[in-house]
C-alpha positions as CSV (number, residue, x, y, z in Angstrom):
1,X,112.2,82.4,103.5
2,X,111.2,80.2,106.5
3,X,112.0,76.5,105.7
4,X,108.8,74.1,105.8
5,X,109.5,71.7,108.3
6,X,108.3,68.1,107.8
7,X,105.2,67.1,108.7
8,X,104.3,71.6,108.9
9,X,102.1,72.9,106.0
10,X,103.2,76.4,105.1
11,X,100.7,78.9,103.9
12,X,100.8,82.4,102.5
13,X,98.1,84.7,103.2
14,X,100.1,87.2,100.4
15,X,100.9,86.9,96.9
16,X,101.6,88.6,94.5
17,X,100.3,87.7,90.7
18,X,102.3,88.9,87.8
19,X,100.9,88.2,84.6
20,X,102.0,87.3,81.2
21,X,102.1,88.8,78.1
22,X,103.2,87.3,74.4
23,X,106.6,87.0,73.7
24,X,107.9,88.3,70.3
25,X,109.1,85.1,67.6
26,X,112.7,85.1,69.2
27,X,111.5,84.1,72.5
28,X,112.8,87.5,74.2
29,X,110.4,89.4,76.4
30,X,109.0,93.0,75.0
31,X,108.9,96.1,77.0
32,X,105.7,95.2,78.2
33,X,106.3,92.2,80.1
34,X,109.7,93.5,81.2
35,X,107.7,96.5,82.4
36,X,105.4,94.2,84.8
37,X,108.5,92.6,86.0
38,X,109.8,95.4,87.1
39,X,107.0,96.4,88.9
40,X,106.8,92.4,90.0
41,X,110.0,93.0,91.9
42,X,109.7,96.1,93.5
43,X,106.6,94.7,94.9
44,X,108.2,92.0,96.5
45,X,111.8,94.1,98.0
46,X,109.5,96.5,99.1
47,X,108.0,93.1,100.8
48,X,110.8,91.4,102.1
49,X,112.3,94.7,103.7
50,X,109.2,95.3,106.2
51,X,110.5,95.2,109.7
52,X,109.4,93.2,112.0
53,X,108.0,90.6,110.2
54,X,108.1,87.1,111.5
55,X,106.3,83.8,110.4
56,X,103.6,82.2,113.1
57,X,103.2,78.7,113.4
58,X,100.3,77.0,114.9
59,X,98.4,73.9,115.4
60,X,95.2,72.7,114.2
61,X,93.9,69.2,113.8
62,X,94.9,68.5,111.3
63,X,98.6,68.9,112.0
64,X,101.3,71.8,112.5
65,X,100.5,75.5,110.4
66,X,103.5,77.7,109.6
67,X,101.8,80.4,108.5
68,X,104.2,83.2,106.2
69,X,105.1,86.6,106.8
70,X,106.3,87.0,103.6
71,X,104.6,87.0,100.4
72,X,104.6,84.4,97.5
73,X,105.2,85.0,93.9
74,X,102.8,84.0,90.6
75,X,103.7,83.9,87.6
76,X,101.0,82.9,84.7
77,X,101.4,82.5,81.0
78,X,101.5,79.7,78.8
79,X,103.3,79.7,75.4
80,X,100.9,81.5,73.1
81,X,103.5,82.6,71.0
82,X,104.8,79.3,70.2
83,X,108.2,79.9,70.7
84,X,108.7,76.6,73.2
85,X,109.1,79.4,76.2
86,X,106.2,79.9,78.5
87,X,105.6,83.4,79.4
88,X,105.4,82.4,83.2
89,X,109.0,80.5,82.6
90,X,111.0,83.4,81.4
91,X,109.0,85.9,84.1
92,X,110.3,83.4,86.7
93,X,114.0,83.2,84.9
94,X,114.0,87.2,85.1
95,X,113.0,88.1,88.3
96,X,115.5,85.1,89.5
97,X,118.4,86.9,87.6
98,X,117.4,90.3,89.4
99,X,117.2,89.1,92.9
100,X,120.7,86.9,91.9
101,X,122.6,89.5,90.3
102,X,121.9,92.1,93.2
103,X,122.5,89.8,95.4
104,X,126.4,89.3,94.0
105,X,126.8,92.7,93.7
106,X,126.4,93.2,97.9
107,X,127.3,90.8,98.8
108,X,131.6,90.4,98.6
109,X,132.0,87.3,100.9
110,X,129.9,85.5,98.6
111,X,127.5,83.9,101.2
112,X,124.4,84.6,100.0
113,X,120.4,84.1,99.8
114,X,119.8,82.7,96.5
115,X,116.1,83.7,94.8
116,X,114.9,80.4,95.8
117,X,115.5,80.3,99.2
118,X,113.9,83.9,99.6
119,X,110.6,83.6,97.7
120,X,108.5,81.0,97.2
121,X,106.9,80.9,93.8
122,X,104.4,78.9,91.6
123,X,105.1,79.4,87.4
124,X,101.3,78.7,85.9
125,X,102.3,77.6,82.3
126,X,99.8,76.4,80.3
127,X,96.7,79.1,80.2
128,X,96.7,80.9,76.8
129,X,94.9,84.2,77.9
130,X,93.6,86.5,80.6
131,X,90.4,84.1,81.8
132,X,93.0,81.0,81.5
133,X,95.5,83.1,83.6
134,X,93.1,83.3,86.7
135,X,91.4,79.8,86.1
136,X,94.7,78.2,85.9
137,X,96.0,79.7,89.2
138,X,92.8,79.0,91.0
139,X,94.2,75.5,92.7
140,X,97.3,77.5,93.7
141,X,95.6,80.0,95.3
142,X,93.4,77.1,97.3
143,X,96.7,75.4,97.9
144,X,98.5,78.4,100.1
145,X,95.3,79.5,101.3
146,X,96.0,83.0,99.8
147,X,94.0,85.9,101.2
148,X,95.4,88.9,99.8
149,X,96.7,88.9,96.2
150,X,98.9,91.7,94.6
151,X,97.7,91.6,90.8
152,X,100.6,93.1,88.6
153,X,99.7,93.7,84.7
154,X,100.5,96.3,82.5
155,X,98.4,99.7,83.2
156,X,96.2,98.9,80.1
157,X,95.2,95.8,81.1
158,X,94.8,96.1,84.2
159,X,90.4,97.4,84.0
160,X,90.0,94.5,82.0
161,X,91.8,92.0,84.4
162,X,90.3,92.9,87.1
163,X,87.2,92.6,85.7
164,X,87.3,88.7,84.9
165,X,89.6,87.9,88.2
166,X,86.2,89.4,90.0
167,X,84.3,86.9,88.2
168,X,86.9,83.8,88.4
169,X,87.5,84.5,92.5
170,X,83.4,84.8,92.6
171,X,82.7,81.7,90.5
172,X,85.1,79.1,92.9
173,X,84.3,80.6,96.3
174,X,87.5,82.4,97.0
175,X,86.7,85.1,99.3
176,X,90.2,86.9,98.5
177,X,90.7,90.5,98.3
178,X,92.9,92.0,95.0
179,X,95.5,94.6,95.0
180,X,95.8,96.2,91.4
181,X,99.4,97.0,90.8
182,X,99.7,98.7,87.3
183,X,102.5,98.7,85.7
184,X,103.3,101.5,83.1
185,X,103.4,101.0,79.6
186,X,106.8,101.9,78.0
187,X,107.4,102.9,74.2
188,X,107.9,99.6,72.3
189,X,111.6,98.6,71.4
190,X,112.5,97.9,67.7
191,X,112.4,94.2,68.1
192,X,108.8,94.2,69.7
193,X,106.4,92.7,67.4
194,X,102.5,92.3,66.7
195,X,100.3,94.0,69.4
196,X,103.9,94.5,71.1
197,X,104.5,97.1,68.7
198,X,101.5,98.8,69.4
199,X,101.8,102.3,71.7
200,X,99.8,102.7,74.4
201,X,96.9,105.2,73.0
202,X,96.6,101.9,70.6
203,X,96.7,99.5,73.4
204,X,94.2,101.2,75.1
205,X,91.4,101.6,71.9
206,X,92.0,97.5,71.4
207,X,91.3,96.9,75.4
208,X,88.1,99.4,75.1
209,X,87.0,97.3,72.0
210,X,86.9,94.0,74.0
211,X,85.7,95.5,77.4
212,X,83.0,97.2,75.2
213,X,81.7,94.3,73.2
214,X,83.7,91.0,74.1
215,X,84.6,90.5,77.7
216,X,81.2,88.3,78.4
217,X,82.1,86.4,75.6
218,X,85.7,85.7,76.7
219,X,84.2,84.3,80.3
220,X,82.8,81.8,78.7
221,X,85.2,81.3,75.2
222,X,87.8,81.0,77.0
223,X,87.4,79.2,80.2
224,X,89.5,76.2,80.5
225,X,87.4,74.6,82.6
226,X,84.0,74.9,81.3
227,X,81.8,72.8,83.5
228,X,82.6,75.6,85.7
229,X,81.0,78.5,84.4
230,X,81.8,81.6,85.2
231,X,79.0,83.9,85.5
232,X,79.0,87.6,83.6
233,X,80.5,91.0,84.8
234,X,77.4,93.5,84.7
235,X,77.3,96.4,82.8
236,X,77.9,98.9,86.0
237,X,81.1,97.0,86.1
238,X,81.4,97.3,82.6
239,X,80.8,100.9,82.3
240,X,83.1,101.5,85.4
241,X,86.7,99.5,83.6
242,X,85.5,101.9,80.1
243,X,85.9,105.1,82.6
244,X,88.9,103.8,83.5
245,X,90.5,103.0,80.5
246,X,89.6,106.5,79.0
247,X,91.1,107.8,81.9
248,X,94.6,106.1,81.2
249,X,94.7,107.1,78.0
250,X,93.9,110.7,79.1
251,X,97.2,110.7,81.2
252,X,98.8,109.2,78.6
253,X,98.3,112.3,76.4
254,X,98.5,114.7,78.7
């Protein structure tokens, strides 16, 4: 990653948003969130391996611009599980551990590129839900002056998501277009607990209940920020994330 230079304000027009999902009482990720990691990661080799790709820098009055090539990572989740580890925290420590570890393993003279210094990345820890997640990231995404964002959540969730970052980007102004990246659901592991147990086709009926009855109700529930309201998803929109959640679970029979 290009170092900021002093006095040079560094901007990403990319990101890429993974979000969060409860941990299970020990702390340890289920196969969901591992699942959207994966997916977090290949987004971002895929990224980094583009040829010719070169950062611009530029001036405006307001002083010098480098402005990225490569994209920026977010990661959102709070601790709604209690268990003193934000979701966004351990995303972070697991996608660090990836890049580290593959890294060691090429890498025989031992000069290498640490996570750090190849991605630069924001860890959103304190929403508690879906609306939070997007409200929470809205300062970052003023702050790098994001214009393209990569949404990664887990196939399921991904109707309802994009439903209520519509309605976030729409409510603050952000004119910002969004990639949705969905990442497949895998079988739970033994450990997995609460709604981490559940299989997909289950997954699936719960999201279908709240896109169906609650997700006006959640805009305004659970927005952090309430003097900002957040308008309501119409029920086109609506009708159009049911279609494709009955899809999903479709393919998941099939």
């Amino acid at each position: 990653m290009d170092k900021e230079k002093k006095g040079c304000k560094k901007i990403f027009p990319r990101a890429v948003m993974v979000l969060g999902q409860s941990l299970n009482s020990d702390g340890s990720a289920p196969e969901t969130l591992v699942s959207r990691v994966k997916m977090g990661v290949s987004i971002l080799r895929k990224a980094l391996e583009e040829k010719g790709m070169k950062s611009t820098k530029y001036e405006t009055p307001k002083g010098s611009v480098l402005l990225s090539a490569e994209p920026m990572l977010i990661c959102t989740g709070g601790d709604t599980s209690r268990t003193g580890r934000p979701e966004a925290t351990v995303m972070i420590a697991m996608i660090r551990a990836d890049f580290d570890r593959s890294i060691d393993e090429r890498d025989a003279d031992k000069k290498r590129i640490r996570f750090d210094e190849l991605i630069k990345w924001e860890a959103e820890t304190e929403s508690l839900n879906t609306v939070g997640n997007f409200v929470r990231c809205v300062p970052i995404l003023k702050r790098y002056e994001v214009k393209h964002l990569t949404l990664v959540t887990s196939d399921f969730h991904m109707p309802r998501s994009v439903c209520l970052i519509e309605r976030v980007l729409n409510a603050y102004g952000l004119d910002i277009k969004v990639d949705a990246k969905p990442a497949p659901t895998p079988a739970p592991k033994r450990d997995d607990e609460g709604i981490n147990a559940l299989s997909l086709v289950d997954r699936i009926r719960h999201e279908k209940r709240m896109v169906q009855n609650h997700l006006n109700g959640m805009l305004e529930r659970f927005n952090p920020l309430p003097s900002k309201p957040l308008g309501v998803v119409s029920d086109r929109r609506i009708s159009i994330a049911v279609r494709e959640l009955d899809a999903i679970r479709e393919s998941a029979r099939t």
